[in-house]
Structures are given as structure tokens and as C-alpha cells.
N, C-alpha and C positions, 0 to 999 in steps of 0.2 A: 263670831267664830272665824269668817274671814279673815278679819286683820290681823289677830292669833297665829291663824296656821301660815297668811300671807309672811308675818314678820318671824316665825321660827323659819320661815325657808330660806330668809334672809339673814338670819341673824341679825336682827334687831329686835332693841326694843316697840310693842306695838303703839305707841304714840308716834314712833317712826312713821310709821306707815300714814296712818292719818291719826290727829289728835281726837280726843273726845268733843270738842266744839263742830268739827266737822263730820262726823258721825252722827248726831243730831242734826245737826244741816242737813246731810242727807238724806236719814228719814224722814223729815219735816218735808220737804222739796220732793224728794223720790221723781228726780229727774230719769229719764226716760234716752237722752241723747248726749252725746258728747258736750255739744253747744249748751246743754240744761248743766252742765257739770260747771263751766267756766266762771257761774257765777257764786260758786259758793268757797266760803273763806276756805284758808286750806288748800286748795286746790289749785294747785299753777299749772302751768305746761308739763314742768316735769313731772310730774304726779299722776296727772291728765292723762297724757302718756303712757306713763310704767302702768298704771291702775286701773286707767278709764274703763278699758273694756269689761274687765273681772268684774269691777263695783256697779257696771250697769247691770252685769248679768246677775247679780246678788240681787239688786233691785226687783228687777223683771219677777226675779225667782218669791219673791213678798211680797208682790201686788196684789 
């Protein structure tokens, strides 16, 4: 649902935002801190960045 509403805000498409490879990753990982984000594919600085915060609090928010 994230990525959905994150990528209508944007007008993109939601692969935009993050692909399905990485979305798995995340759940899989369910990193906790910026630093737990850096190592999963998908995820650069830029992304890191624009998303980090939002995607940890999705996280937190499913634990």
C-alpha cells in the first residue's frame, strides 16, 4: 500500500519507487536503521534518502 499511494503522489509508476526484488528484501531483512537499508539491492543513496525514513516506519509499523 505504501508504494502505491507513495508512487500516485509522485506520479510514477510503483516499480518506480522500489521494484518487487526489493520489496522482498525488505521484508525478508526488516531492517530497523538507515545503515540496515544500504545493503539491500535497490536501494542507493538516492532512494535511501527520498524513502529511507517512510520504509523504516512501514517497517517498525509490521514488526
Amino acid at each position: 500500500a505504501w508504494r502505491a499511494e507513495t508512487a500516485r503522489e509522485q506520479g510514477v509508476p510503483a516499480y518506480v519507487v522500489f521494484g518487487d526484488a526489493t520489496l522482498r528484501a525488505l521484508a525478508a531483512t526488516r531492517p530497523t536503521s538507515a545503515a540496515g537499508l544500504e545493503g539491500i539491492t535497490g536501494i542507493g543513496a538516492k532512494k535511501k534518502d527520498a524513502y529511507g525514513d517512510a520504509v523504516l516506519a512501514v517497517v517498525a509499523a509490521h514488526a
